[in-house]
Backbone bond lengths (Angstrom), bond angles and torsions (degrees), N, CA, C in turn:
res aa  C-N    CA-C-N  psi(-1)  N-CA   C-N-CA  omega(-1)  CA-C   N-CA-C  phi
1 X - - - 1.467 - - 1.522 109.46 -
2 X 1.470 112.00 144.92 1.529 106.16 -176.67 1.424 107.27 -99.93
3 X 1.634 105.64 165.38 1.573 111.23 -172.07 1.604 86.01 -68.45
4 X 1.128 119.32 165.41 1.570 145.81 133.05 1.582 124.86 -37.80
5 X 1.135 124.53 131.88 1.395 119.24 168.77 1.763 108.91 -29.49
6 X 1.417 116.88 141.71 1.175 128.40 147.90 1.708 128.83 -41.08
7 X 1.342 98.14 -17.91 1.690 110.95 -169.18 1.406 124.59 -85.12
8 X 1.666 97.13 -14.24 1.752 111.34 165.58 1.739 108.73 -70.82
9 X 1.276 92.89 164.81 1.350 121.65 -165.16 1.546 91.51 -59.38
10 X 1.648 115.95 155.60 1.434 124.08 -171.24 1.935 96.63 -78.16
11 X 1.222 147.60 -39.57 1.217 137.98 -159.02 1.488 93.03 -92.55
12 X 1.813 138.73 -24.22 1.349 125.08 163.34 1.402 113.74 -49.43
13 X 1.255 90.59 -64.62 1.845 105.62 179.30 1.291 129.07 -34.42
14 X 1.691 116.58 -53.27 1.590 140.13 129.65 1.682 107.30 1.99
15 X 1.055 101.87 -75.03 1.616 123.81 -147.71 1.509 102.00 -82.03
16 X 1.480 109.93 -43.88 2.202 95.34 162.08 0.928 115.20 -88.63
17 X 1.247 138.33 -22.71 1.802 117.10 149.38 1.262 119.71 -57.58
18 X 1.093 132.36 18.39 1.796 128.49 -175.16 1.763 80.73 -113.37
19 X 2.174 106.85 -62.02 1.197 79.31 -149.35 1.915 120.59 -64.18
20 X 1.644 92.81 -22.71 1.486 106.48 -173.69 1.701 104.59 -44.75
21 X 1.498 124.25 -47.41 1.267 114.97 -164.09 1.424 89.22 -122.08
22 X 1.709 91.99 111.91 1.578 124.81 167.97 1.840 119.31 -45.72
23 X 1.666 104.89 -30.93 1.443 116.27 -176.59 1.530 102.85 -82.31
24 X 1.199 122.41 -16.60 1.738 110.07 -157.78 1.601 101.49 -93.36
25 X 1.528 121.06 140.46 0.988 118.80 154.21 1.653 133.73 -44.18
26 X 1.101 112.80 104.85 1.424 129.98 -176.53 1.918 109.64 -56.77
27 X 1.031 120.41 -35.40 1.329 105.99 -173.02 2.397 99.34 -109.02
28 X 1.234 66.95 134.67 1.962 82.14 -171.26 1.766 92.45 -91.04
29 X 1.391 118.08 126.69 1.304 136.15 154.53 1.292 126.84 -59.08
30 X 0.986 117.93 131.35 2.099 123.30 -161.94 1.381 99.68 -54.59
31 X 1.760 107.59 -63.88 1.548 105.20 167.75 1.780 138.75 -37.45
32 X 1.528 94.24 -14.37 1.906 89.99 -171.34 1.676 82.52 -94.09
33 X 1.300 150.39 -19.62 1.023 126.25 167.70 1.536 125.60 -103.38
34 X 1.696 91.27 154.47 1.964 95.22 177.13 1.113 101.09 -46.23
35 X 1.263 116.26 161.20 1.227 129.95 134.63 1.555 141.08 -88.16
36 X 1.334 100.06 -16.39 1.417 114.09 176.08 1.460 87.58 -70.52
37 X 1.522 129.29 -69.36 1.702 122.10 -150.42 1.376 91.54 -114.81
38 X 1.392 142.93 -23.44 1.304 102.65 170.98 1.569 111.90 128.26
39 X 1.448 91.87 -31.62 1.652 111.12 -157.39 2.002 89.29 -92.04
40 X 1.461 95.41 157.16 1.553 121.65 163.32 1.601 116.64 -29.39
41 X 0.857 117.92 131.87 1.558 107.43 159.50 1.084 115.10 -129.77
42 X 1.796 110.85 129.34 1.369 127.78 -149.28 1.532 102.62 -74.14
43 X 1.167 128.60 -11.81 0.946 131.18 -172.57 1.379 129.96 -97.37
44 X 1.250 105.78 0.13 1.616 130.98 168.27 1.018 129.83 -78.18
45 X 2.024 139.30 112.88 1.410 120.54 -161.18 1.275 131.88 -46.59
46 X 1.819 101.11 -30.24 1.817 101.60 170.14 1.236 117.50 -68.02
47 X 1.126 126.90 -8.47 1.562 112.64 -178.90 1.537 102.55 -101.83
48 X 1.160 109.64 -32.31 1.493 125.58 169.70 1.775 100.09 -44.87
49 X 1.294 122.07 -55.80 1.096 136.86 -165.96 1.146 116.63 -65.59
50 X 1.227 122.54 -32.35 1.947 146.34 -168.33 1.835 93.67 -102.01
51 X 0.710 137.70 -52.14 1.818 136.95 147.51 1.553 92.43 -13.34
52 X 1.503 111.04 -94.02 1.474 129.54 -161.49 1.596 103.98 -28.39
53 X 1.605 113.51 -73.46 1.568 122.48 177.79 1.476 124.56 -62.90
54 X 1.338 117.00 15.00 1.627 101.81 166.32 1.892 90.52 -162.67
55 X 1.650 85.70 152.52 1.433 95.96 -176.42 1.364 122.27 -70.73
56 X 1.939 99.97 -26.21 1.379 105.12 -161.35 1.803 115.12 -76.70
57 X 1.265 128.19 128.14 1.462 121.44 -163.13 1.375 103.50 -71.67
58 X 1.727 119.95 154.47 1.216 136.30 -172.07 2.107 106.13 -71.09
59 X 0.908 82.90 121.99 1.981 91.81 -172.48 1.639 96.36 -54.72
60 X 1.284 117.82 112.63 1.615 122.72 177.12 1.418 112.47 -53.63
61 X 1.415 113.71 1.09 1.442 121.22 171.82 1.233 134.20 -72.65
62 X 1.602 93.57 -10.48 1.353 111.87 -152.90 1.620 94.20 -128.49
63 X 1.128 115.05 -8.19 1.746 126.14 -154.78 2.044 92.50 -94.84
64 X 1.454 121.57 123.88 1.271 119.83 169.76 1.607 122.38 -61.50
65 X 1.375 118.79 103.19 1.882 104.28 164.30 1.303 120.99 -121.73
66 X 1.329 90.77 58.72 1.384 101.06 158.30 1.393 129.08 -83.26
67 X 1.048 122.02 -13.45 1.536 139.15 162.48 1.638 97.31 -78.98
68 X 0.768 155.34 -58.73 1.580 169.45 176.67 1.646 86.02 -27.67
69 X 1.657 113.54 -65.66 1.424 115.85 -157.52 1.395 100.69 -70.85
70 X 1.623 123.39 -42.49 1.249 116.75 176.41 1.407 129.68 -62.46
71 X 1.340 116.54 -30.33 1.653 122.76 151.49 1.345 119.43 -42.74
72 X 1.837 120.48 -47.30 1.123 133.47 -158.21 1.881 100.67 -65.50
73 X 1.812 95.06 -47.76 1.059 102.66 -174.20 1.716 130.17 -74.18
74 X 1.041 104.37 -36.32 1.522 124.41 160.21 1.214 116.83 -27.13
75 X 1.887 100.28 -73.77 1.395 115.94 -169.06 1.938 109.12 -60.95
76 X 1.972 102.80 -27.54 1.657 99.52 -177.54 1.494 98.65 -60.45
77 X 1.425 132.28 -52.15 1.753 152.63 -152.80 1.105 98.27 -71.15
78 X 1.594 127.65 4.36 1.669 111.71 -167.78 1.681 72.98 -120.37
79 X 1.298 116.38 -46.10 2.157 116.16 -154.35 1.715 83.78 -77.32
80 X 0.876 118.92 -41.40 1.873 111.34 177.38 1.725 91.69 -33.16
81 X 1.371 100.18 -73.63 1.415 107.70 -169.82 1.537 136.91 -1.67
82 X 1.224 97.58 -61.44 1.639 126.90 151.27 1.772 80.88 70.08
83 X 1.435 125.84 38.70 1.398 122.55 164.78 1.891 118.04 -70.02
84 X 1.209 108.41 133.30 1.851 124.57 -169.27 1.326 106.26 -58.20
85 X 1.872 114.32 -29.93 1.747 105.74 -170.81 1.153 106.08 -161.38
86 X 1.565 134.42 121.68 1.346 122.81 164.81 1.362 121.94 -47.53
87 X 1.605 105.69 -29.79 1.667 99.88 -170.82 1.713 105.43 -83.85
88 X 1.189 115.45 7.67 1.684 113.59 -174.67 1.445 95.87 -71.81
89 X 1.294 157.31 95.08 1.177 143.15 177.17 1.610 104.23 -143.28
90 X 1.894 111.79 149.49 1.773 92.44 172.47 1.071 120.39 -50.35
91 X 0.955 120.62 -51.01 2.055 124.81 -162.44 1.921 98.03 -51.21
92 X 1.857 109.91 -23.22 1.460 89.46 -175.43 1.938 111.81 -106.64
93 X 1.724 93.50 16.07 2.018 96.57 -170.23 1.594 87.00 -71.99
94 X 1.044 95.66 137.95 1.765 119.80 154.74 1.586 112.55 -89.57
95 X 1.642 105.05 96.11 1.514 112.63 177.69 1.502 110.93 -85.85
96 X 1.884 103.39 116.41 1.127 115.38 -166.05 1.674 91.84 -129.23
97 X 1.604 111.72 164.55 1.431 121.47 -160.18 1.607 107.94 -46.92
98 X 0.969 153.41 126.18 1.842 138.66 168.73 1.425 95.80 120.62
99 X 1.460 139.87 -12.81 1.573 127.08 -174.12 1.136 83.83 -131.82
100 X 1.170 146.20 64.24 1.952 110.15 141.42 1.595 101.20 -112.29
101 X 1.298 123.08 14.17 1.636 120.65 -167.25 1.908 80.59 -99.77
102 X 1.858 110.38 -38.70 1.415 99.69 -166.91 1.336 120.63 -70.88
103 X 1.538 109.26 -14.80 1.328 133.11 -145.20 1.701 90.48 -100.92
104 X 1.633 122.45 -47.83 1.077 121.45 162.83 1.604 129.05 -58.69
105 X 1.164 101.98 -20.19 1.642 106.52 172.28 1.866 107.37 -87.15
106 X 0.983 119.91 -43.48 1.250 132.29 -163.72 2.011 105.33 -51.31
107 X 1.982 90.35 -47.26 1.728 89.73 -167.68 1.554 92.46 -83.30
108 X 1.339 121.89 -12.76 1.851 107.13 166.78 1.457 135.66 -87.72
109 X 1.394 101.73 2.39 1.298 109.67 -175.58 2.068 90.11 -111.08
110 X 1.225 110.33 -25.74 1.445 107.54 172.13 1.768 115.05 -75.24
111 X 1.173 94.76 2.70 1.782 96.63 -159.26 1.959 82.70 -118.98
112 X 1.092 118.57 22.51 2.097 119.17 -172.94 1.068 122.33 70.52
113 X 1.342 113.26 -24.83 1.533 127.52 177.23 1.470 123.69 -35.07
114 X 1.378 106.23 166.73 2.126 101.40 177.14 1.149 130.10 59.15
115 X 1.024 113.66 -139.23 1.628 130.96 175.35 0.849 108.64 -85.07
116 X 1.780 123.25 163.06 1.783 108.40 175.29 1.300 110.61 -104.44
117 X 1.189 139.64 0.41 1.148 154.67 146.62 1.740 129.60 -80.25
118 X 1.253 112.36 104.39 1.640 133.14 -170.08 1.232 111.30 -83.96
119 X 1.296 167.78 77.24 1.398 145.02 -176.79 1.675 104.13 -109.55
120 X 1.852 96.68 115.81 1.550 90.85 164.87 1.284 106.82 -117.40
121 X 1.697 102.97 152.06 1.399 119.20 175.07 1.129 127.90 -98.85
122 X 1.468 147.71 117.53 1.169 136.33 -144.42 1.763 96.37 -163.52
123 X 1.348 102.85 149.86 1.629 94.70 165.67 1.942 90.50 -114.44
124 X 1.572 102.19 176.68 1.211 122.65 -159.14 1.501 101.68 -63.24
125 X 1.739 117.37 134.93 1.332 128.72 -167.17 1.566 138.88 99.08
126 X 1.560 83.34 -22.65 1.678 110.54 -169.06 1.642 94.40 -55.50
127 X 1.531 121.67 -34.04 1.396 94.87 -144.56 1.432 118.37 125.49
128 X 1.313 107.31 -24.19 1.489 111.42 -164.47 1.891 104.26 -60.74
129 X 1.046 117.97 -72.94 1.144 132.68 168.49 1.545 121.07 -30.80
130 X 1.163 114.00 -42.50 1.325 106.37 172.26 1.470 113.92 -91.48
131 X 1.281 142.35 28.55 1.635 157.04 -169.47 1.410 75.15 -135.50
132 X 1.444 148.57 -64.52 1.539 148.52 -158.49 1.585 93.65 -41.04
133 X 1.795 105.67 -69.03 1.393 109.13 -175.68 1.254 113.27 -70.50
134 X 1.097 150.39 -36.13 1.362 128.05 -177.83 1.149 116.68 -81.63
135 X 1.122 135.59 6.87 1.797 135.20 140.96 1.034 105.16 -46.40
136 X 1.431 119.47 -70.30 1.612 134.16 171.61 1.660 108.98 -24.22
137 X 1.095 116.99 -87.29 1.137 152.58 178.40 1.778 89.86 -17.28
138 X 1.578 109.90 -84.21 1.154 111.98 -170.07 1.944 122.66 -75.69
139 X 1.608 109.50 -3.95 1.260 107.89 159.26 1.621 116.66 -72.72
140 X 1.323 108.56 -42.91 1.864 117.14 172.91 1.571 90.48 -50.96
141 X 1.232 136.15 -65.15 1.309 106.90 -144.25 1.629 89.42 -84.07
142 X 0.769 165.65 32.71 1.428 158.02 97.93 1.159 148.53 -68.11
143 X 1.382 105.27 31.48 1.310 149.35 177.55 1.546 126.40 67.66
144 X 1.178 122.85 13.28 1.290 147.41 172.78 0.999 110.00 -68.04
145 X 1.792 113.57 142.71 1.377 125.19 173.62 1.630 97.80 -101.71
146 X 1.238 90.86 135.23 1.996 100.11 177.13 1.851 105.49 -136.71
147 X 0.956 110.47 169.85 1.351 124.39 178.11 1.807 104.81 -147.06
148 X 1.511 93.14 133.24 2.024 99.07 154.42 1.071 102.84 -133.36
149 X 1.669 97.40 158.93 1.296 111.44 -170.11 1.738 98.43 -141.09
150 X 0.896 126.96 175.04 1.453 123.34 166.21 1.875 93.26 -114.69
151 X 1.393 117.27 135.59 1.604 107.97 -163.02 1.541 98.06 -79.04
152 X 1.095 124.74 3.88 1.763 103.69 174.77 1.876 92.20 -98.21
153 X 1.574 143.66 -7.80 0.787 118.65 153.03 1.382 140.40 -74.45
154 X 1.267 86.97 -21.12 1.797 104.09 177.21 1.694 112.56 -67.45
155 X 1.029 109.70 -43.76 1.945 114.02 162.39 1.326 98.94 -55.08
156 X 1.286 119.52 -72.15 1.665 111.56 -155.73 0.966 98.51 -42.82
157 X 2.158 130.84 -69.86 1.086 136.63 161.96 1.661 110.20 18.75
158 X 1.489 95.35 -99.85 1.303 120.76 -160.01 1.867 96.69 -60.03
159 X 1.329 104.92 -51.24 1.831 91.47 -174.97 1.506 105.88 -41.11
160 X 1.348 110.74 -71.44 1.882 110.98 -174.60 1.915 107.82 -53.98
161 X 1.030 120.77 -17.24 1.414 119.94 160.04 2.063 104.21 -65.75
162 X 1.064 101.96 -62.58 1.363 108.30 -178.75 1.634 122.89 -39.52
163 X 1.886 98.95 -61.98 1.490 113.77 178.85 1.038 126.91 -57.40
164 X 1.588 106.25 -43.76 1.553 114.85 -154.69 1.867 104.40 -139.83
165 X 1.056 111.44 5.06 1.412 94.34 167.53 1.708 100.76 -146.78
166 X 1.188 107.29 47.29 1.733 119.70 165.07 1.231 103.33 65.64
167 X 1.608 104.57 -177.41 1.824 123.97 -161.92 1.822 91.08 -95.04
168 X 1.616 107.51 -20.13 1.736 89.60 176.23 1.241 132.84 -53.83
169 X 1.920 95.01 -57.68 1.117 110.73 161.98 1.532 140.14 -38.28
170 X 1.407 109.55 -49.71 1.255 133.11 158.37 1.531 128.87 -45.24
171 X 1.387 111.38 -46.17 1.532 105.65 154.21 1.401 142.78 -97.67
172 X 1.643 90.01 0.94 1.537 93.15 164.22 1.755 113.58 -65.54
173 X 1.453 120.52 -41.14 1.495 154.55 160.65 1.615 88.77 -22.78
174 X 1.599 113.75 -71.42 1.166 100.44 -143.62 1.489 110.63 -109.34
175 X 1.102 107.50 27.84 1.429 122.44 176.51 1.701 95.30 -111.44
176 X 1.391 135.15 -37.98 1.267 125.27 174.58 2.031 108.24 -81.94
177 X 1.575 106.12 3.81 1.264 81.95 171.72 1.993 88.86 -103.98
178 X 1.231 112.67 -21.71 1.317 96.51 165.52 1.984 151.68 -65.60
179 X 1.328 82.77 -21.06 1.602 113.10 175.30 1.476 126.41 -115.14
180 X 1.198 123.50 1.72 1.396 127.50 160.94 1.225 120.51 -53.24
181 X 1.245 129.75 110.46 1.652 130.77 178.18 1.732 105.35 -35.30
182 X 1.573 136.63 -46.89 1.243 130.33 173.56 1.862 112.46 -132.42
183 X 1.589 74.19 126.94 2.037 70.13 175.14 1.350 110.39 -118.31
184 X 1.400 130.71 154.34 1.264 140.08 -132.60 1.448 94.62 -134.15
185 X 1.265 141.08 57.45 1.435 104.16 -173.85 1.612 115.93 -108.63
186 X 1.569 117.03 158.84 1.699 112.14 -152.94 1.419 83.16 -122.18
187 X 1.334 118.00 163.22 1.433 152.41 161.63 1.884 97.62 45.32
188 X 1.383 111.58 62.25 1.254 107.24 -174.43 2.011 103.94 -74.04
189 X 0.829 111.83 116.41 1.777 101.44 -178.85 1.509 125.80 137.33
190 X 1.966 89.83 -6.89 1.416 113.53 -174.38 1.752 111.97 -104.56
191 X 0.925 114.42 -22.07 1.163 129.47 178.07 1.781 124.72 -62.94
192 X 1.323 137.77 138.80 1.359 143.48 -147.27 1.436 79.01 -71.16
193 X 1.737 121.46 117.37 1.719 120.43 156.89 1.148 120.20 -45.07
194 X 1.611 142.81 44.65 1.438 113.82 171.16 1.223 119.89 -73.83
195 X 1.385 108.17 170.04 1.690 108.99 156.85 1.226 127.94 -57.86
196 X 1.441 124.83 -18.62 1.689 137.24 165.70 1.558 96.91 -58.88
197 X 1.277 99.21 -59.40 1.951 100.02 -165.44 0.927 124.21 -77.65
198 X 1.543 118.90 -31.73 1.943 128.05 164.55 1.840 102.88 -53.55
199 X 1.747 102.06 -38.00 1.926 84.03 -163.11 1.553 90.90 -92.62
200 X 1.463 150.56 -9.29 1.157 139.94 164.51 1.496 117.12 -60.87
201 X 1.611 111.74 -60.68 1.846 117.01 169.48 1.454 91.18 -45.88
202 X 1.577 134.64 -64.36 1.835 112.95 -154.97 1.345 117.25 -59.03
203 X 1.753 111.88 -31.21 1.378 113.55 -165.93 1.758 93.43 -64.95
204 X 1.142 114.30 -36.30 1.230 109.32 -148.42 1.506 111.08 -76.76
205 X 1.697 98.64 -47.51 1.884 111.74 167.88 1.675 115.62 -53.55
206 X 0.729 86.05 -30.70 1.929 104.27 -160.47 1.697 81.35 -62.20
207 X 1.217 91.98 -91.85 1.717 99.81 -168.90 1.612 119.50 -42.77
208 X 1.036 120.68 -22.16 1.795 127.19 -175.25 1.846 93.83 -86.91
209 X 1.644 105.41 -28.69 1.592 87.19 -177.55 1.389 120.08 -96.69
210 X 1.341 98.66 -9.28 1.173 98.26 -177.78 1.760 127.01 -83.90
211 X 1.637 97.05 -24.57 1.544 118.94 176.09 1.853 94.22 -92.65
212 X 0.931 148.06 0.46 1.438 131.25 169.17 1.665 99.42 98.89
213 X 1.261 134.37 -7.87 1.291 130.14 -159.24 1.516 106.55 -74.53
214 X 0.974 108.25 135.45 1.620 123.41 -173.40 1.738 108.88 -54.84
215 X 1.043 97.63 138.83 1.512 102.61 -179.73 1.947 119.55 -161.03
216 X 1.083 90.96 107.33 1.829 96.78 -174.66 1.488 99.92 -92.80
217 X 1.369 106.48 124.11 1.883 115.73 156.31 1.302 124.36 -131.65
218 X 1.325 94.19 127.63 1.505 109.14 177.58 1.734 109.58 -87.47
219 X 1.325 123.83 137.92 1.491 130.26 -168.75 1.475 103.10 -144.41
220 X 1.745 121.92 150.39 1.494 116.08 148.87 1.488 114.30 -88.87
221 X 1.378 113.91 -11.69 1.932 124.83 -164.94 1.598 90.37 -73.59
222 X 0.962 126.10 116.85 1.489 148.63 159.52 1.403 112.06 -62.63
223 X 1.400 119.13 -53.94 1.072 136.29 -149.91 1.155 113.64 -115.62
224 X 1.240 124.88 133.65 1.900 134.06 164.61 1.413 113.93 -11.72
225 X 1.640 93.60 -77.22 1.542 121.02 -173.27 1.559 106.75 -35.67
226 X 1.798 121.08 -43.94 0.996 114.01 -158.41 1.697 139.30 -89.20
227 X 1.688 88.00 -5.67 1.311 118.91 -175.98 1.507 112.90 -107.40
228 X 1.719 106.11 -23.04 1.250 109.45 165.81 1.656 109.69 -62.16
229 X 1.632 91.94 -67.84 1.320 95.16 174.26 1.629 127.30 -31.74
230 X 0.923 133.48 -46.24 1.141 134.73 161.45 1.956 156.78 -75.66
231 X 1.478 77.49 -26.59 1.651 96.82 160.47 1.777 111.16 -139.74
232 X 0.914 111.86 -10.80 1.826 99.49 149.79 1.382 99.35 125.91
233 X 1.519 144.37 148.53 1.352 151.64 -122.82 2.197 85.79 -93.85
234 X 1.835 104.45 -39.47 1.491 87.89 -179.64 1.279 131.40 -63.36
235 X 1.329 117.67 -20.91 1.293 130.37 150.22 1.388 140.90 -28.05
236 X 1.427 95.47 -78.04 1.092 118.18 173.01 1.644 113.16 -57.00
237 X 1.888 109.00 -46.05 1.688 98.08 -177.46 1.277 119.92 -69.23
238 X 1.377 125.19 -5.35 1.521 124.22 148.48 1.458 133.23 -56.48
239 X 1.433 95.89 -66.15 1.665 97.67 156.57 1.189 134.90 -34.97
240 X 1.233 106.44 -51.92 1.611 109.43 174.95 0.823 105.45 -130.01
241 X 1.874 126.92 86.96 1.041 139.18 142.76 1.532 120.49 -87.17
242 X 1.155 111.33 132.47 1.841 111.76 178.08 0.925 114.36 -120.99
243 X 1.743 130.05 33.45 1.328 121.28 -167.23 1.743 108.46 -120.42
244 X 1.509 89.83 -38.83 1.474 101.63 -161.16 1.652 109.41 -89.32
245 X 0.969 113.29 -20.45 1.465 105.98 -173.74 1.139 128.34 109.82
246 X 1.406 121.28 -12.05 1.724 140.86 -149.98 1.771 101.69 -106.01
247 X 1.401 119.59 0.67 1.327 118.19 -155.07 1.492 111.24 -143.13
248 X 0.985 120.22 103.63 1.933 115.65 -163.79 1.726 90.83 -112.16
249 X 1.412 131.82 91.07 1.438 129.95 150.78 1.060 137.24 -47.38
250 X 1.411 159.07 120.55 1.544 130.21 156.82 1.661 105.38 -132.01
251 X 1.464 85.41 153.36 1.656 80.36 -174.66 1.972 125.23 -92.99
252 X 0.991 137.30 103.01 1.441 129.95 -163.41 1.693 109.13 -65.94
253 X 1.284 131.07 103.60 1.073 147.98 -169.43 1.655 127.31 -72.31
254 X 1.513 99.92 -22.61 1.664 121.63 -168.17 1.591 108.00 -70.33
255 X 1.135 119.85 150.42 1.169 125.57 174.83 2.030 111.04 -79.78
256 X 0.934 94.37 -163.49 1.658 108.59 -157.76 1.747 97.82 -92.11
257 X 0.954 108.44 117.90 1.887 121.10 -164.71 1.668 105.14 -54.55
258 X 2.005 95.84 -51.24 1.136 101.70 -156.21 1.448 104.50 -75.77
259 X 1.542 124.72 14.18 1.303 112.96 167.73 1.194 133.88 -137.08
260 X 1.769 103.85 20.79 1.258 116.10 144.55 1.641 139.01 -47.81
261 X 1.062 114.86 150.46 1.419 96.86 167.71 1.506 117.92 -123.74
């Protein structure tokens, strides 16, 4: 006798594979199935067990992958990530004189806390970058979707989105740098000033500060003057705003690691 379409209900389906094979345990345990869908999970000793006693293989119709999709999805939410180093993590920052104010902001702004806007200032070595990623680091493992970017890639990005692979492309780009639960961006201030890249960084700051959306930046510009100067006064009055509340600065003081001795 043949099975039945796949298209019947999962406990019909159940029930002529029990009666068809005389060896299989007839009553299915709550635990061997999802609960989300319903279906078997191959990974359960009773099904494990019903494998063993008959030759004929379990109809993948019937087999749960919902774990399959959550792997699928996981593994996309981690490569989104676009994080610089697995080993960048707190447990691996080396707190040296000039970072423990950044280092203290970093695990509170990674933990939702404060303001939603982070800006640390640091020149090259400080540290900055590796506090960038372990925000990252420790928002992923708390189930958060985050993104980094270094901001002169995020222009290029979006320009060759712009030029050469249409306005779709292009706002799909800039709607995930606008709506990402955490955005990461590094060396904002380094990047070629055009007018492409000044109105891409504003669209992007503007809207994340203005809706509360989390946003970490790493900078060497200390100063007003210097970020104005360079990507334009709206810029900058985000960055260093001290009025509203939305903006927690600190400055990283430490010298350059790699040239200690």
């Amino acid at each position: 006798m043949e099975l039945k379409p796949v298209t019947m209900d999962i406990k019909s389906l159940l029930a002529t594979i029990s009666e068809q094979r005389k060896n299989w345990t007839g009553y299915v345990p709550e635990e061997a199935q999802c609960q989300a869908c319903l279906k078997l999970l191959g990974s359960h000793p009773w099904v494990q067990e019903q494998r063993r006693r008959t030759s004929v293989p379990l109809p993948r119709a019937i087999l749960c992958r919902c774990q399959e999709e959550r792997d699928r999805l996981e593994a996309q939410r981690r490569s989104m990530a676009n994080l610089p180093g697995l080993e960048m993590t707190f447990g691996t920052f080396m707190v040296r004189p000039g970072t423990r104010e950044a280092l203290d902001a970093a695990l509170y702004f990674s933990n939702s806390e404060g303001p939603p806007v982070l800006v640390m200032v640091g020149q090259v070595g400080s540290g900055r970058t590796h506090l960038l990623s372990a925000i990252g680091h420790e928002c992923l493992n708390k189930g958060k979707r985050v993104r980094y970017e270094v901001a002169a890639d995020l222009v290029d990005g979006l320009r060759s989105a712009s030029f050469q692979e249409g306005r779709e492309v292009y706002d799909h780009l800039i709607n995930i740098y606008r709506t990402v639960p955490v955005l990461l961006l590094d060396d904002i201030g380094l990047e070629r000033a055009t007018d492409f890249a000044i109105e891409c960084l504003y669209t992007v700051i503007d809207v994340r500060y203005r809706n509360g959306k989390r946003l970490a930046v790493v900078t060497n510009s200390s100063e007003f003057g210097e970020i104005a100067g360079r990507l334009g006064d709206r810029i900058a009055s985000r960055l260093f705003d001290q009025r509203s509340g939305l903006v927690h600065r600190v400055v990283m003081t430490a010298s350059d690691y790699r040239r200690e001795e």
